[in-house]
C-alpha positions as CSV (number, residue, x, y, z in Angstrom):
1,X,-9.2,18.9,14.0
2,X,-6.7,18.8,11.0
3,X,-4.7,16.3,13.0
4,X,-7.7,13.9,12.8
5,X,-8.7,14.3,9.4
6,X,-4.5,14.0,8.1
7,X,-4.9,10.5,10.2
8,X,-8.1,9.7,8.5
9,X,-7.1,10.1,5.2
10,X,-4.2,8.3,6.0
11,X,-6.1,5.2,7.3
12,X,-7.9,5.4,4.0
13,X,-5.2,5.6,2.1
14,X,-3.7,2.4,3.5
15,X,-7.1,0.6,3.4
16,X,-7.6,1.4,-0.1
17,X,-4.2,0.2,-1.2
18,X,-4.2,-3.3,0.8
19,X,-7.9,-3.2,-1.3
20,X,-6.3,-2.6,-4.8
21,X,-3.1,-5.4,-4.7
22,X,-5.5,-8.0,-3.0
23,X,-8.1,-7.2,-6.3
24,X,-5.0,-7.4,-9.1
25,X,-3.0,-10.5,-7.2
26,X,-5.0,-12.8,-6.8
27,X,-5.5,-13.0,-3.2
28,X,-9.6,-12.1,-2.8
29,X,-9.9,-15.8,-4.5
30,X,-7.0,-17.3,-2.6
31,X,-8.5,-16.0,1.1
32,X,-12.0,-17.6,-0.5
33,X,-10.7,-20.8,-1.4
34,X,-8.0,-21.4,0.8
35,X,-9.5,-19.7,4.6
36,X,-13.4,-19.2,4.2
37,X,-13.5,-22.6,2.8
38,X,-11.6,-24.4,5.8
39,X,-13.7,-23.0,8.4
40,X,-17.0,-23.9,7.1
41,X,-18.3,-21.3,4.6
42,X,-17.7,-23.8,1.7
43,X,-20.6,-22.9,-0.5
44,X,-20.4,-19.0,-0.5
45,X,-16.3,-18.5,0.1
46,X,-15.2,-16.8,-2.7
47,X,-19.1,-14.6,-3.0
48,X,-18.1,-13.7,0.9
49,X,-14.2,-13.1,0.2
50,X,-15.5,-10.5,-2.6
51,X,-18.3,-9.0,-0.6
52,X,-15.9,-8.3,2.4
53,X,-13.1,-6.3,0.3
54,X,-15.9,-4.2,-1.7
């Protein structure tokens, strides 16, 4: 049991983190713009990029 909740908490830990730097650099707008756009979710990329960090 505490095994599973130390690698829980890790995971989160690790999620949140990759969350925070892609909020503060930039890169939410940049995976919008320069991914979501090329494969076809033009009018919604950045509004999807943002929905699928928060």
């Amino acid at each position: 049991m505490n095994g599973t909740l130390l690698l829980r908490i890790t995971t989160a830990i690790i999620l949140l983190t990759h969350s925070v730097f892609g909020i503060f650099n930039g890169g939410i707008n940049d995976f919008g713009n320069l991914y979501l756009n090329q494969i076809g979710f033009a009018p919604f990329d950045v509004f999807l990029a943002w929905s699928i960090k928060l």
